[in-house]
C-alpha positions in Angstrom: -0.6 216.1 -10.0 0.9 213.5 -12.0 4.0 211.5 -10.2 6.0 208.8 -12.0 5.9 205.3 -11.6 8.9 204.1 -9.7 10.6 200.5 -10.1 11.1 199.2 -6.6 14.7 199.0 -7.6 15.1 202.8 -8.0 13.6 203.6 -4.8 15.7 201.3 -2.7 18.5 203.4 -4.4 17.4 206.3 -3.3 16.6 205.1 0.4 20.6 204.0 -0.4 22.1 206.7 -1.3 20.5 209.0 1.0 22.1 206.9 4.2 25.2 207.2 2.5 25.1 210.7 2.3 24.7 211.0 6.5 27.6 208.6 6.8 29.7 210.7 4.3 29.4 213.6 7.0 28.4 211.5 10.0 30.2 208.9 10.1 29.1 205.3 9.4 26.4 203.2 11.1 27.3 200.0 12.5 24.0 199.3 14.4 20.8 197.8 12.8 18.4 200.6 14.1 18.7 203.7 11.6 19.4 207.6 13.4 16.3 208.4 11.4 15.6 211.4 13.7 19.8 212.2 13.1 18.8 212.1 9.0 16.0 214.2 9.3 17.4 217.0 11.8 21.1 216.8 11.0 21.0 216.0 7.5 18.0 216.9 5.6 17.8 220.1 8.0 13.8 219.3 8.6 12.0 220.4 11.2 9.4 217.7 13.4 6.5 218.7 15.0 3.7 217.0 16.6 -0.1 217.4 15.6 -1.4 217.9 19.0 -5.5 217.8 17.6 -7.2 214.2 17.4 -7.1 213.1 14.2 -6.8 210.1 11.8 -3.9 211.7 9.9 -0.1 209.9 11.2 2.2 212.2 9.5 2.7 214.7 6.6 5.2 217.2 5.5 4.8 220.7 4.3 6.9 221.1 1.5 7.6 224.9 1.5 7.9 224.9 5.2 10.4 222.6 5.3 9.0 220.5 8.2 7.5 217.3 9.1 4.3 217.1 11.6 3.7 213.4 13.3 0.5 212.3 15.2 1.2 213.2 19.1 -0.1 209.5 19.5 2.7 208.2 17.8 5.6 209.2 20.1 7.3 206.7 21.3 6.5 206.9 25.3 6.6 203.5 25.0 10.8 201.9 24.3 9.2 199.6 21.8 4.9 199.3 21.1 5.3 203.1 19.5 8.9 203.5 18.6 8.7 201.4 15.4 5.6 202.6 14.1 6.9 206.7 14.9 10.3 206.0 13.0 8.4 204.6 10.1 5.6 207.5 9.5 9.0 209.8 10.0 11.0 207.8 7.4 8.1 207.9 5.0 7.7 211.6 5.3 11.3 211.5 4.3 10.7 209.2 1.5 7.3 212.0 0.2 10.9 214.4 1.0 13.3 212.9 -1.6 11.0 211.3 -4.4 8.1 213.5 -4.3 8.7 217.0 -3.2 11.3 217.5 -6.2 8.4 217.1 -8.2 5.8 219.6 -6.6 8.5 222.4 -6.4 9.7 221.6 -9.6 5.7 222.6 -11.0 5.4 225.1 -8.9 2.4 223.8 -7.4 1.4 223.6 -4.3 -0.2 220.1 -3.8 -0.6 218.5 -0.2 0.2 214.6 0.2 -3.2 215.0 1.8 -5.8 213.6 0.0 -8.8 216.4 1.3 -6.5 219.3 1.2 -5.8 221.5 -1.7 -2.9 223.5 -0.7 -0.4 222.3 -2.8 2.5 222.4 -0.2 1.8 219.3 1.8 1.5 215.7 1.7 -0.3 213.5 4.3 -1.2 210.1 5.1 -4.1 208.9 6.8 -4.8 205.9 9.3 -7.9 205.0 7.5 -6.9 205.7 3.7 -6.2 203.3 0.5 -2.4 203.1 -0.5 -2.0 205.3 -3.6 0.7 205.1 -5.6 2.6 207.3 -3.9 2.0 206.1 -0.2 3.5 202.6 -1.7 6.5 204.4 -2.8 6.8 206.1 0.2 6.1 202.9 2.2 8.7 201.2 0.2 11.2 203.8 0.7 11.0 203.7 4.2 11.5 199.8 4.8 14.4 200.2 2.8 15.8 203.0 4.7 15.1 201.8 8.3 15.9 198.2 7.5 19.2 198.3 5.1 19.4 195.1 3.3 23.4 194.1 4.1 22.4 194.8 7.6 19.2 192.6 7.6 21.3 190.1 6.3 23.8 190.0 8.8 21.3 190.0 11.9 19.4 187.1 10.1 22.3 184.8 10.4 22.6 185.7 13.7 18.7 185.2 14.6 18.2 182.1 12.1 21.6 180.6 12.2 21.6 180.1 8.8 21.7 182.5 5.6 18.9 180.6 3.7 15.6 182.3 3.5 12.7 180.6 5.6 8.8 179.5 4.2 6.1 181.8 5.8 3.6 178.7 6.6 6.5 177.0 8.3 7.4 179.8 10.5 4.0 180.5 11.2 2.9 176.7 12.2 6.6 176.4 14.3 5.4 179.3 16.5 1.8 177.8 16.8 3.4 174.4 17.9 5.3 176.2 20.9 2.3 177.7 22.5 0.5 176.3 25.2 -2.2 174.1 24.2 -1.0 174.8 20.5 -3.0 177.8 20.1 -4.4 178.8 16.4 -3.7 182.1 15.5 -3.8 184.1 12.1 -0.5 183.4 9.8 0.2 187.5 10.2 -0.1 187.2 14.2 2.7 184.4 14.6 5.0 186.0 12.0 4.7 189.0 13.7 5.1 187.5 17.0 7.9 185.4 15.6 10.2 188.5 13.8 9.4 190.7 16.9 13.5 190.2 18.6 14.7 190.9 15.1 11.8 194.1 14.8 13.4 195.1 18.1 17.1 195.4 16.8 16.3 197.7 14.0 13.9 199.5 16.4 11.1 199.1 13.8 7.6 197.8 13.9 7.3 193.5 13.8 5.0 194.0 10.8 7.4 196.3 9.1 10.0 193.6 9.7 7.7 190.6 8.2 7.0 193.0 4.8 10.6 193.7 5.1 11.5 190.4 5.2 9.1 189.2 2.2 10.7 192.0 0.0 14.6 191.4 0.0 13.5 187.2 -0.4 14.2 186.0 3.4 10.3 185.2 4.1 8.9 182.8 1.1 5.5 181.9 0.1 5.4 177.9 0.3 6.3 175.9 -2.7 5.4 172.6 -3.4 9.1 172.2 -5.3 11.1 173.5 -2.8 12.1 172.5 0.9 13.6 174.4 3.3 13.7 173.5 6.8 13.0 175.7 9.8 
């Protein structure tokens, strides 16, 4: 099946427009961390339901079923090490929801977001698979809906002290300079370690924060023609 190619811009709309659609009927959210188990349940009237078996696949969504299955593994038994990475398989099963599903029923087909399975209802991702273009719409959608830009903004002042956006290599080498012994680590590590109060607050994932970040221009490559201070 043949999906359309999305501008970045279009999908953050729709990740948009569907949180103001629950705060229409809900009421609005003032907190950084998304209801994203509110939207699904509440809102979008999905079902969730673990897959119990051992298997590489995190999430997918059966499309004529109407419900969303998540790896058991992902639950969040743990307040923070699972929680972010369960809210964003659900959120991207919602995003597969709202930019994909139209799109099956609408061809009466019956395609899985599984890349093995032929059923044409459902739509899966996998640990160990390649992003297609639809998993990177999906992942996009789901940053944007867990991590709302205006509310990003507003925390950063509050975790920075400053609006200005911040140079990756310098954030990286300031929290290599504060360990003992000044410890290497990989760039990736210390941003992660370094984003993981403001991860917390949106009860996501530190790496979904760091992409996060990088996207709405608050995380910058270095630039020889620029100088920002950390």
């Amino acid at each position: 099946m043949q999906y359309p190619f999305l501008k970045y811009a279009d999908i953050e709309h729709e990740a948009t427009k569907l949180l103001f659609e629950y705060e229409t009927k809900y009421g609005e959210i003032t907190s950084p961390a998304i209801p994203i188990e509110d939207i699904i349940e509440l809102h979008l009237k999905l079902a969730v339901y673990p897959i119990e078996e051992e298997t590489d696949i995190l999430g997918y969504i059966n499309i004529n079923k109407e419900v969303i299955y998540i790896n058991d593994s992902l639950y969040p038994d743990d307040p923070f090490t699972k929680a972010g990475r369960y809210n964003f398989t659900l959120a991207h099963e919602v995003a597969h929801w709202t930019l994909h599903a139209p799109i099956v029923k609408a061809s009466q087909s019956n395609l899985s977001f599984i890349d093995d399975l032929e059923s044409n209802e459902v739509i899966l991702c996998r640990s160990s698979e390649g992003r297609a273009m639809i998993e990177r719409q999906a992942d996009y959608f789901a940053g944007a809906l867990l991590i709302q830009t205006h509310l990003l903004k507003k925390q950063w002042l509050d975790f920075t002290g400053k609006p200005q956006p911040l140079f990756l290599d310098r954030v990286a080498a300031s929290v290599t300079s504060r360990l003992r012994n000044n410890r290497q680590m990989e760039k990736d590590v210390a941003l992660q370690l370094w984003a993981r109060e403001l991860a917390q607050a949106f009860n996501v994932s530190s790496h979904a924060m760091v992409v996060r970040l990088k996207q709405v221009g608050l995380l910058l490559e270095t630039s020889n023609n620029l100088s920002l201070a950390i």
